[in-house]
N, CA, C and O atoms as a printed pandas DataFrame, in Angstrom:
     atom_number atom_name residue_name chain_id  residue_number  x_coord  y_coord  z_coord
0              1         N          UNK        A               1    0.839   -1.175    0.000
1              2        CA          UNK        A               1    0.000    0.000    0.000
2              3         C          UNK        A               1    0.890    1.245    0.000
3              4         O          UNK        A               1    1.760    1.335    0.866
4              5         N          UNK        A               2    0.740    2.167   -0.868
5              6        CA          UNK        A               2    1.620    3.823   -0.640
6              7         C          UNK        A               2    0.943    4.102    0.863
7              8         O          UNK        A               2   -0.037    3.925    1.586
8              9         N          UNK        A               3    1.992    4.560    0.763
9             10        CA          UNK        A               3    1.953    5.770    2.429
10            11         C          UNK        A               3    2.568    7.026    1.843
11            12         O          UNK        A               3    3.492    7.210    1.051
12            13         N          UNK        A               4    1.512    8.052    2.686
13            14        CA          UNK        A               4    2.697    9.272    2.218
14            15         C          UNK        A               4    2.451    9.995    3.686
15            16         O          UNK        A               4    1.388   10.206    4.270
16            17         N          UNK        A               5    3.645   10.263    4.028
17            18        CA          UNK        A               5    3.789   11.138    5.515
18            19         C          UNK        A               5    3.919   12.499    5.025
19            20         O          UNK        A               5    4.443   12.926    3.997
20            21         N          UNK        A               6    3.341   13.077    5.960
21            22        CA          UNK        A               6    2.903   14.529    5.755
22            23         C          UNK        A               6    4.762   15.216    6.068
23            24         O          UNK        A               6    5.686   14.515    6.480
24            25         N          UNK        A               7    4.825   16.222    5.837
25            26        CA          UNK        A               7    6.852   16.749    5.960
26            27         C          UNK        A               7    6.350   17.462    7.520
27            28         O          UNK        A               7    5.194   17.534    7.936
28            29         N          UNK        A               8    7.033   17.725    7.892
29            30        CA          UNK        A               8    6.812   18.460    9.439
30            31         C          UNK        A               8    7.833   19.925    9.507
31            32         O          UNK        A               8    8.095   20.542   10.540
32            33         N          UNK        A               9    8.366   20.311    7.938
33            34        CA          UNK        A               9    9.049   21.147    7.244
34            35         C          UNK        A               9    8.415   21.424    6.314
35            36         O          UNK        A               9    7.666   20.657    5.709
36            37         N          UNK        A              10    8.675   22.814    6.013
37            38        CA          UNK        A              10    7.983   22.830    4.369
38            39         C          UNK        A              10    9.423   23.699    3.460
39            40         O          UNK        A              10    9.107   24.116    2.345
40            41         N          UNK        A              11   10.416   23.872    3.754
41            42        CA          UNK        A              11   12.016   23.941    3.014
42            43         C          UNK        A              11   12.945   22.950    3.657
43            44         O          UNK        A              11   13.045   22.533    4.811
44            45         N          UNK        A              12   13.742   22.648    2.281
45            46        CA          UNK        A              12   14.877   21.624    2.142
46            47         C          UNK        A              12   15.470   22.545    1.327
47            48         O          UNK        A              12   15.077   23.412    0.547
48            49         N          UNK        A              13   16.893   21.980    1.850
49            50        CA          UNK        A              13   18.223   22.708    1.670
50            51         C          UNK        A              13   19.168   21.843    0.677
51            52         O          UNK        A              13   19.490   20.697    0.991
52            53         N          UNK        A              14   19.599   22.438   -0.531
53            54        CA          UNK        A              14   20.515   21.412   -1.474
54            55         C          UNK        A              14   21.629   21.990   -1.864
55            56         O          UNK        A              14   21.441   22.955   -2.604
56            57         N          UNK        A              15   23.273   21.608   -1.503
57            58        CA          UNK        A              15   23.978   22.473   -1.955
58            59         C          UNK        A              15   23.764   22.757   -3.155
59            60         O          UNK        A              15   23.175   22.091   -4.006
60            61         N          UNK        A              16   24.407   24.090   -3.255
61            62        CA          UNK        A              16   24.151   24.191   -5.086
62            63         C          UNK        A              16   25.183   23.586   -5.873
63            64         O          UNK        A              16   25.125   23.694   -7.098
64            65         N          UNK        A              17   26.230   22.892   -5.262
65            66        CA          UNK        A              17   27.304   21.915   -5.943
66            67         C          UNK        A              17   26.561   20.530   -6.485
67            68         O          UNK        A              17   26.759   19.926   -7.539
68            69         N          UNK        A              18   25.789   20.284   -5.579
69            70        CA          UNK        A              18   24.727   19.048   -6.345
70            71         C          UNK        A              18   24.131   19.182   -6.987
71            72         O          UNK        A              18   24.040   18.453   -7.975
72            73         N          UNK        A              19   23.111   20.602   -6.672
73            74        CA          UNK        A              19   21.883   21.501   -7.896
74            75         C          UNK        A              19   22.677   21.490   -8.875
75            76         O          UNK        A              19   21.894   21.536   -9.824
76            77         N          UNK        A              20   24.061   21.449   -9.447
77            78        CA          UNK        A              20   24.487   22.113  -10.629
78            79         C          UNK        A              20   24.880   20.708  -11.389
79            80         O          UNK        A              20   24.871   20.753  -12.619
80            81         N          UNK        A              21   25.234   19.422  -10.734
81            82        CA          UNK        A              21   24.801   18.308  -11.183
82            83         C          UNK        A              21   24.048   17.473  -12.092
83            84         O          UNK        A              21   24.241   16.493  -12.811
84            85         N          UNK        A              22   23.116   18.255  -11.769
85            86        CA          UNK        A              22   21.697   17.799  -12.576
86            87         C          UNK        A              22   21.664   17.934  -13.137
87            88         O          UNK        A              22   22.377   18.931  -13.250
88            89         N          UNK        A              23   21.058   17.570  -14.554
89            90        CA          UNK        A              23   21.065   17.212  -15.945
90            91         C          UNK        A              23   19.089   18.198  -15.973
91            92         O          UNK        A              23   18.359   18.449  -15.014
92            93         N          UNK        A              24   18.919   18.421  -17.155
93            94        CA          UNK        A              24   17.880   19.001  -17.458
94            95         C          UNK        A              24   16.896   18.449  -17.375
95            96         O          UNK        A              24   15.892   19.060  -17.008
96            97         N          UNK        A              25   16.857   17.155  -17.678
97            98        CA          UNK        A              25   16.441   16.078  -16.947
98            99         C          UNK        A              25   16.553   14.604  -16.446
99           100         O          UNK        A              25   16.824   13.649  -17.174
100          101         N          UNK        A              26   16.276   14.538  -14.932
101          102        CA          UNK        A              26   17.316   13.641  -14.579
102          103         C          UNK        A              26   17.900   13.883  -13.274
103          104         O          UNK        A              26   17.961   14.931  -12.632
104          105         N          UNK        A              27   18.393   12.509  -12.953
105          106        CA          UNK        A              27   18.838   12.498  -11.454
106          107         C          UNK        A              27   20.335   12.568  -11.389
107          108         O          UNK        A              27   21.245   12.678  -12.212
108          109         N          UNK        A              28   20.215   12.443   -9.874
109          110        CA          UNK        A              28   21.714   12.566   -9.497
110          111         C          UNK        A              28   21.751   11.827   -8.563
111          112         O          UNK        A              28   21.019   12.325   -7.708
112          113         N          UNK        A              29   22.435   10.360   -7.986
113          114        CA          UNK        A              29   22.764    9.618   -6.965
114          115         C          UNK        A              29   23.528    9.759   -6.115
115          116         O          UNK        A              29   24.675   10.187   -6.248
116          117         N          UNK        A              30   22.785    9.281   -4.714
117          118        CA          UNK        A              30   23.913    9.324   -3.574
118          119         C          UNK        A              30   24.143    8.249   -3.365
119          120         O          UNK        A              30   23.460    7.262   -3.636
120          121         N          UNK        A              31   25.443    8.332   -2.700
121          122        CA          UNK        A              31   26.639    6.738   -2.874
122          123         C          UNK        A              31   26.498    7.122   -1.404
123          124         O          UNK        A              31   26.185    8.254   -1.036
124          125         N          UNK        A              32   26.807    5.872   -0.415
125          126        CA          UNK        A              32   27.341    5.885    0.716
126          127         C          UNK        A              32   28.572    4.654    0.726
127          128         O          UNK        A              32   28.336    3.538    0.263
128          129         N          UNK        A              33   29.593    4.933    1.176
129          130        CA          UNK        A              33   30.796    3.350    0.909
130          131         C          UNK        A              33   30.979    3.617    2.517
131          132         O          UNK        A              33   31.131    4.756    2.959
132          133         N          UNK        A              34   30.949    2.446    3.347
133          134        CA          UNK        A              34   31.447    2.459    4.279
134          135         C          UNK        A              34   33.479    2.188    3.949
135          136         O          UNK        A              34   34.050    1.982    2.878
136          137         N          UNK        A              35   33.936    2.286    5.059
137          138        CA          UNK        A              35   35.268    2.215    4.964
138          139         C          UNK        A              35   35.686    1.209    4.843
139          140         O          UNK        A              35   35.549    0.429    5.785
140          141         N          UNK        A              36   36.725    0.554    3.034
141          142        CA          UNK        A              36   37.117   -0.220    3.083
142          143         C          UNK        A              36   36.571   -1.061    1.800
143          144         O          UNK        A              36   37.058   -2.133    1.442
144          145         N          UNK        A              37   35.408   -0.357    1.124
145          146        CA          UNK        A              37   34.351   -0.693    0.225
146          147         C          UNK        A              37   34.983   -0.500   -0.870
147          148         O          UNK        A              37   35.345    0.639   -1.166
148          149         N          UNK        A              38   35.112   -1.041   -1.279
149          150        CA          UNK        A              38   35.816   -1.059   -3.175
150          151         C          UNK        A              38   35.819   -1.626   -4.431
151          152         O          UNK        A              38   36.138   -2.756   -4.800
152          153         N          UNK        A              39   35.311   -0.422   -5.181
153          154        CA          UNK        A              39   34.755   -0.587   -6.172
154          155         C          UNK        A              39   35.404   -1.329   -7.359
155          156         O          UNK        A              39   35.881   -0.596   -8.225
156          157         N          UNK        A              40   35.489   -2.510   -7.521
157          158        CA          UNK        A              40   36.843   -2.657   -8.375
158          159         C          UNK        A              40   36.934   -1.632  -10.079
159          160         O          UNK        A              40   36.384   -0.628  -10.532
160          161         N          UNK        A              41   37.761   -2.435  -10.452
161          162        CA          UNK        A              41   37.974   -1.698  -12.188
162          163         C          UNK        A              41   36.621   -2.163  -12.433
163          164         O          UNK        A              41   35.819   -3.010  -12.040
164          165         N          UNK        A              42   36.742   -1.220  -13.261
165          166        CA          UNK        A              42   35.124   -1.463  -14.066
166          167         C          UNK        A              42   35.316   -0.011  -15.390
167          168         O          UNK        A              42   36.234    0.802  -15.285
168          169         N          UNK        A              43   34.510    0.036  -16.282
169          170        CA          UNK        A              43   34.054    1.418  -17.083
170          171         C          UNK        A              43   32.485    1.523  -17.064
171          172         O          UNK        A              43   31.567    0.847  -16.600
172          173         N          UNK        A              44   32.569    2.312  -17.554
173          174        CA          UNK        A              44   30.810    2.934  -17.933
174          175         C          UNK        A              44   30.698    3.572  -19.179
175          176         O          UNK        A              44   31.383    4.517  -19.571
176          177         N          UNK        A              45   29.490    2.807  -19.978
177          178        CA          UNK        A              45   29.294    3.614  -21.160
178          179         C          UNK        A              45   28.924    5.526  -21.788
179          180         O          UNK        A              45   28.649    6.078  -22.853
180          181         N          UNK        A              46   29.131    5.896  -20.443
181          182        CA          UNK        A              46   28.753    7.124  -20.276
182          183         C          UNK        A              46   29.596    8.053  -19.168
183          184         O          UNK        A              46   30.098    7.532  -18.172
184          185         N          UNK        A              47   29.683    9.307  -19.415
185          186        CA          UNK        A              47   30.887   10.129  -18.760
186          187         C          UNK        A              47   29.991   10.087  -17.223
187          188         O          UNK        A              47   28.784   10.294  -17.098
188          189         N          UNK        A              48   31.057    9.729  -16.044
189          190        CA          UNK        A              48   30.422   10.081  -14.431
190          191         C          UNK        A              48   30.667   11.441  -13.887
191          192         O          UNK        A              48   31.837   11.687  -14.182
192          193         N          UNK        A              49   30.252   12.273  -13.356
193          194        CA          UNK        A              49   30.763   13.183  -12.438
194          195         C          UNK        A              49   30.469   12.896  -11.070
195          196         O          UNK        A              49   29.330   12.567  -10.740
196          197         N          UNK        A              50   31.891   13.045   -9.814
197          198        CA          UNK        A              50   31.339   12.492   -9.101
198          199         C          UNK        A              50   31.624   13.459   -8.091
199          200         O          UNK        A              50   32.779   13.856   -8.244
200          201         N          UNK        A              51   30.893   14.161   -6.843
201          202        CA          UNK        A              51   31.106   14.985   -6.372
202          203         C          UNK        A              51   31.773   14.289   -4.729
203          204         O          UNK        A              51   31.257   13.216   -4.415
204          205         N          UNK        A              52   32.530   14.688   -4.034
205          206        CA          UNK        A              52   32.710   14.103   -2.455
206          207         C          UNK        A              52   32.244   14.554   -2.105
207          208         O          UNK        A              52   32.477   15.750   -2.281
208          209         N          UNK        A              53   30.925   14.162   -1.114
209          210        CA          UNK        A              53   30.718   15.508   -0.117
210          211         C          UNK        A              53   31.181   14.939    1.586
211          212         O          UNK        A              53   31.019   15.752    2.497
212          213         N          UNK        A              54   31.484   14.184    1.766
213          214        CA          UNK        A              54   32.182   13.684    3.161
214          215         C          UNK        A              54   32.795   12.780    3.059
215          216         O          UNK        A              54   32.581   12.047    2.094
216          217         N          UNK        A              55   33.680   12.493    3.882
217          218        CA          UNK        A              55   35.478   11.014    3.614
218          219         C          UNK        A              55   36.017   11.849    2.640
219          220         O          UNK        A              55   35.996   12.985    2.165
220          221         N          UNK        A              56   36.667   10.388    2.549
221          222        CA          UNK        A              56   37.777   10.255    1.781
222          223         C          UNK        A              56   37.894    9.177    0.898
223          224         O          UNK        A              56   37.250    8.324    1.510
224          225         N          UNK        A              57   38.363    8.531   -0.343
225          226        CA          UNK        A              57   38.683    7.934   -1.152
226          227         C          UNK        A              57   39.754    7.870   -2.317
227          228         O          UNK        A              57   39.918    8.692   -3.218
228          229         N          UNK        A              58   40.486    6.625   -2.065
229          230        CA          UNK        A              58   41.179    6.307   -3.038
230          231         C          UNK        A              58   40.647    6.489   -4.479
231          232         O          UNK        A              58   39.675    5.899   -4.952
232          233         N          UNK        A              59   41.104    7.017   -4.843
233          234        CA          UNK        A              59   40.541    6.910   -6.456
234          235         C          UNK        A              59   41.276    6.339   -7.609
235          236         O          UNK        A              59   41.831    7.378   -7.966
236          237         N          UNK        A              60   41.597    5.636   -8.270
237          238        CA          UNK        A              60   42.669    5.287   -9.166
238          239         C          UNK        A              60   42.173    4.834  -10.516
239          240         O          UNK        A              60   41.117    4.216  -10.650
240          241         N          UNK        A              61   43.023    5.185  -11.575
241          242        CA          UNK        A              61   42.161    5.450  -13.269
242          243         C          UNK        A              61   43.441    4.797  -14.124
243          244         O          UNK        A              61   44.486    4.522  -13.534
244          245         N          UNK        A              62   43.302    4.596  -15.383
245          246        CA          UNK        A              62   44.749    4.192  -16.007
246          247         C          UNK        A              62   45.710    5.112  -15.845
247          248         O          UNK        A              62   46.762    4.485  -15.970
248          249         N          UNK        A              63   45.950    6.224  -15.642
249          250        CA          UNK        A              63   46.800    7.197  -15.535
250          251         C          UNK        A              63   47.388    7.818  -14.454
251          252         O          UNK        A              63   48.113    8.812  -14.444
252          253         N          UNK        A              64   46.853    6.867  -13.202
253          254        CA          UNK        A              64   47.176    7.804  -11.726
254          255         C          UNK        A              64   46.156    7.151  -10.906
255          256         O          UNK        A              64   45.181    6.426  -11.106
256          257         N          UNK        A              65   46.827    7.752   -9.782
257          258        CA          UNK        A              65   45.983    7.740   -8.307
258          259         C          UNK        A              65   45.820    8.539   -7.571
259          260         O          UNK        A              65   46.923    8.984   -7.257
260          261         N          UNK        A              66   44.743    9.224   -6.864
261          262        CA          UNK        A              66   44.554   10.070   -6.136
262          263         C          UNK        A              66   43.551    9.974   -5.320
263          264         O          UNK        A              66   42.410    9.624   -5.620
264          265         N          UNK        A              67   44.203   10.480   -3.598
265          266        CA          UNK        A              67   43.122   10.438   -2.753
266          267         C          UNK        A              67   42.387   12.178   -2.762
267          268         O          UNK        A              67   42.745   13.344   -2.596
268          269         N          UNK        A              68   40.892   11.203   -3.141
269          270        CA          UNK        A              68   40.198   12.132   -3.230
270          271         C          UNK        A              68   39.303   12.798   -1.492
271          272         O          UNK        A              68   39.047   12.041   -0.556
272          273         N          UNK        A              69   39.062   13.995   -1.496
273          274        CA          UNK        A              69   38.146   14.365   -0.027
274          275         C          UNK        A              69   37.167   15.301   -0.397
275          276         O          UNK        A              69   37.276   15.803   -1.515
276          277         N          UNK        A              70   36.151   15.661    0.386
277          278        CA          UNK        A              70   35.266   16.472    0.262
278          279         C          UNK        A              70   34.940   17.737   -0.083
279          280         O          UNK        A              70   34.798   18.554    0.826
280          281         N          UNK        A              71   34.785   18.081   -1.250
281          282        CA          UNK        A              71   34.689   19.472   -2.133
282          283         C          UNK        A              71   35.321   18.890   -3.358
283          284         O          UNK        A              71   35.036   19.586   -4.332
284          285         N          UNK        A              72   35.990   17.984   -3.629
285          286        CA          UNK        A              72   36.573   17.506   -5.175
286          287         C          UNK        A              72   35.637   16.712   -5.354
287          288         O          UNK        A              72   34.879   16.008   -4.686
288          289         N          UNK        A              73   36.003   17.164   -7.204
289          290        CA          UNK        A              73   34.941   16.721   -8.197
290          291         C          UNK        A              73   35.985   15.314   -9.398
291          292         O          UNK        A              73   37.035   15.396  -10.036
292          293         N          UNK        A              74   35.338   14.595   -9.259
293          294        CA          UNK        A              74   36.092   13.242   -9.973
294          295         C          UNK        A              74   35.280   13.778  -11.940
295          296         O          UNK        A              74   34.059   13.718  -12.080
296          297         N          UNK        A              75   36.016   14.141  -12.920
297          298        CA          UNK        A              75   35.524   14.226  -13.679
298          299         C          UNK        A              75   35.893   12.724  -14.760
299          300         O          UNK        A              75   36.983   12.399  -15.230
300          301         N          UNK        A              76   34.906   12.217  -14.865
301          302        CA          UNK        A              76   35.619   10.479  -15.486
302          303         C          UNK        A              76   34.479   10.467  -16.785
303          304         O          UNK        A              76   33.250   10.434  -16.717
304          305         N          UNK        A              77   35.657   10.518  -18.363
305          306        CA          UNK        A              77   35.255   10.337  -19.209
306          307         C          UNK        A              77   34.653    8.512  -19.489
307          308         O          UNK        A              77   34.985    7.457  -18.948
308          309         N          UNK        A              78   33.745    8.810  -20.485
309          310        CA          UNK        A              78   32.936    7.503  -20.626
310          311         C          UNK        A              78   34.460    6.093  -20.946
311          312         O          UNK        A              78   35.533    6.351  -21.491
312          313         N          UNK        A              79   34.130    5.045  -20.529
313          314        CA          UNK        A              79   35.112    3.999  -21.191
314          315         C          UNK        A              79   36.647    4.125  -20.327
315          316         O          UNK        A              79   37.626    3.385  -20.430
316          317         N          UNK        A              80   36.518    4.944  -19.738
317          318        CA          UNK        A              80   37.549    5.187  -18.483
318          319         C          UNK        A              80   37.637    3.850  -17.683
319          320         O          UNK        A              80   36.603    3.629  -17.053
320          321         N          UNK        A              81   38.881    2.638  -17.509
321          322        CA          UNK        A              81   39.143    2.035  -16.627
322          323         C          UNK        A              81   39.353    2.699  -15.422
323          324         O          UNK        A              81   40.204    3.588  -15.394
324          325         N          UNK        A              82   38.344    2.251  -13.828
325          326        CA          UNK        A              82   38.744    3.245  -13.061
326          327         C          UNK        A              82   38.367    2.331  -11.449
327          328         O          UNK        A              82   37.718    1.315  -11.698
328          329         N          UNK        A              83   38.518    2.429  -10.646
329          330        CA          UNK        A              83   38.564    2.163   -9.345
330          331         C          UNK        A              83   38.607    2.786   -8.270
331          332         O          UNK        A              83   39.190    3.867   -8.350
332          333         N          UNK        A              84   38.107    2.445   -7.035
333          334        CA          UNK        A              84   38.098    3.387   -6.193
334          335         C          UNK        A              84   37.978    2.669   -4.617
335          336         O          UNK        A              84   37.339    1.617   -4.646
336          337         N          UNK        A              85   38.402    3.001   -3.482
337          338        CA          UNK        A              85   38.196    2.228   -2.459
338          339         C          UNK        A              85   37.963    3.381   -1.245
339          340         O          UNK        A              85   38.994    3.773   -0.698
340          341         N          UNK        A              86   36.785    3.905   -0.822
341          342        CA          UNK        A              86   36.846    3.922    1.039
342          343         C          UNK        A              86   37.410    4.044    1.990
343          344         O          UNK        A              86   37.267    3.021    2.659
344          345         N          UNK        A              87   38.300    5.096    2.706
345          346        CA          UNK        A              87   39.255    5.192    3.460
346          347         C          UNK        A              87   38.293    5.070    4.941
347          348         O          UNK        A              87   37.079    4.893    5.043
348          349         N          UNK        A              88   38.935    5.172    5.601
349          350        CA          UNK        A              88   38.863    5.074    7.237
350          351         C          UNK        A              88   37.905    6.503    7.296
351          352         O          UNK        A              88   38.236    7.654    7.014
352          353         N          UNK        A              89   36.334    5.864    7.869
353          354        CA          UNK        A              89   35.157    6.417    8.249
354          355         C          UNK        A              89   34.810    6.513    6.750
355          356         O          UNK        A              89   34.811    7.670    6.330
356          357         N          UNK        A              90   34.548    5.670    5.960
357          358        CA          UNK        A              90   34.078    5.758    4.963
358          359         C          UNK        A              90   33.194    6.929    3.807
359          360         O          UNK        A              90   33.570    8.064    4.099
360          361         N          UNK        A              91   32.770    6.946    3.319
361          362        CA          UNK        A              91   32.634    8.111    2.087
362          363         C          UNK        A              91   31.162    8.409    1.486
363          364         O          UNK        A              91   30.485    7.387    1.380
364          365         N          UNK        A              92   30.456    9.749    1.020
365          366        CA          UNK        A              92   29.473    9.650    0.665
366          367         C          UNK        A              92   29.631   10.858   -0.374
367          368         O          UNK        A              92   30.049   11.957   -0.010
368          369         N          UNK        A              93   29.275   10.582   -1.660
369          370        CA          UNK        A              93   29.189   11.045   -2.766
370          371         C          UNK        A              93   28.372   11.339   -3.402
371          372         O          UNK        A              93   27.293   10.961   -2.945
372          373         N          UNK        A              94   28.283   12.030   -4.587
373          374        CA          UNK        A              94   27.070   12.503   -5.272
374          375         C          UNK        A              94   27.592   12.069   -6.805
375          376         O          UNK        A              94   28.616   12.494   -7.339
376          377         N          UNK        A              95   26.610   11.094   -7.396
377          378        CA          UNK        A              95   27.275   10.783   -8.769
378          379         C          UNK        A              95   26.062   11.288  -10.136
379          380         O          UNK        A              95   24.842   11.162  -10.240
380          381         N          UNK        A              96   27.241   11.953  -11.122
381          382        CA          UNK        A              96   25.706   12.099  -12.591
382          383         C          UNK        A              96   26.124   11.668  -13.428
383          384         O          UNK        A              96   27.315   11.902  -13.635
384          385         N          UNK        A              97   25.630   11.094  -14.055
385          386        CA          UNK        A              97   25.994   10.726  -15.660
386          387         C          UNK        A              97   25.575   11.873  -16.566
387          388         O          UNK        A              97   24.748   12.768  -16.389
388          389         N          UNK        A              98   26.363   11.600  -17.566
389          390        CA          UNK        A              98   26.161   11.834  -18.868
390          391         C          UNK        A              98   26.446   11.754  -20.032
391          392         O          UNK        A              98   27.646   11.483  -20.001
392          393         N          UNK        A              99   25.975   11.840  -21.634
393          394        CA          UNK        A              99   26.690   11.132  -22.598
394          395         C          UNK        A              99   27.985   12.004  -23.051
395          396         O          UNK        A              99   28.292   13.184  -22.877
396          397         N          UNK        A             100   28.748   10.670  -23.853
397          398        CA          UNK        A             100   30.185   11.197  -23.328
398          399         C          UNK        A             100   30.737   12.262  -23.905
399          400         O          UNK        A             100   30.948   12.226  -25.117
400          401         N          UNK        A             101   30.993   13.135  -23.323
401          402        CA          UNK        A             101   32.303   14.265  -23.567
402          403         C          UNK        A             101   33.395   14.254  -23.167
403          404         O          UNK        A             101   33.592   13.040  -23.126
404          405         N          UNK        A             102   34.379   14.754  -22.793
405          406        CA          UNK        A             102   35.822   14.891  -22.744
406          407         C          UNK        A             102   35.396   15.700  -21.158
407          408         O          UNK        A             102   34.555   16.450  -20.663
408          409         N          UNK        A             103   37.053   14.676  -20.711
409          410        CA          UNK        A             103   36.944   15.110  -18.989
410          411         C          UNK        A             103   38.044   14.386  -18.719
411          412         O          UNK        A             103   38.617   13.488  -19.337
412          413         N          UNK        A             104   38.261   14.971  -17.607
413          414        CA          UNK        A             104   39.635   14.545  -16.385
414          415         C          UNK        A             104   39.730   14.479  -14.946
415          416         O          UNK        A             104   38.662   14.851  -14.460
416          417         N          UNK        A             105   40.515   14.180  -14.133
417          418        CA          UNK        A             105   39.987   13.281  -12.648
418          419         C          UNK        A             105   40.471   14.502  -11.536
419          420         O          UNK        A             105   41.375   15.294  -11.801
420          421         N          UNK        A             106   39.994   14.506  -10.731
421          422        CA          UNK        A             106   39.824   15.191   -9.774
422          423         C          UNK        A             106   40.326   16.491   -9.731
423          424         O          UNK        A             106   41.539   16.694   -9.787
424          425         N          UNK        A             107   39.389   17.525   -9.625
425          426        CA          UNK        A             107   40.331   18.861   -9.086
426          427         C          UNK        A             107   40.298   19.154   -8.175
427          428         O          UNK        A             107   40.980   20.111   -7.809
């Protein structure tokens, strides 16, 4: 059966680093990795952007490694071999797709 609970708020707050995420239409996912969680190699048919917004994470791509933290943006072109693992107190992110353009890993 739906349920819908009434809000006991009537404003919500979104950084605008996530608002700017968003695709015209379309979502944007939150990741939670506890510490230690790792994502192995893998690609995606489509470019990721991935925002940190708390932890820390290993990040590693064919070209490098870098620990990424909160306020960097992972820019990962489509077909990118890439990996990533969860540091100590694990990590929560904001991820978007989109089709592929040209991009590069963390600033």
């Amino acid at each position: 059966m739906t349920t819908i609970i009434p809000a006991d708020r009537s404003e919500f707050s979104i950084d605008p680093a996530i608002l700017d995420l968003l695709p015209t239409q379309g979502s944007v996912e939150l990741q939670r990795d506890a510490a230690g969680k790792v994502h192995h190699y893998h690609t995606h048919p489509v470019d990721e952007i991935l925002l940190i917004i708390s932890g820390k994470l290993v990040f590693k791509w064919e070209d490098g490694e870098r620990i990424c933290g909160a306020g960097d943006t992972i820019l990962l072109p489509a077909g990118t071999l890439h990996q990533s693992e969860a540091l100590e107190g694990g990590a929560i992110y904001a991820i978007a797709t989109r089709p592929p353009l040209a991009a590069a890993a963390c600033g």
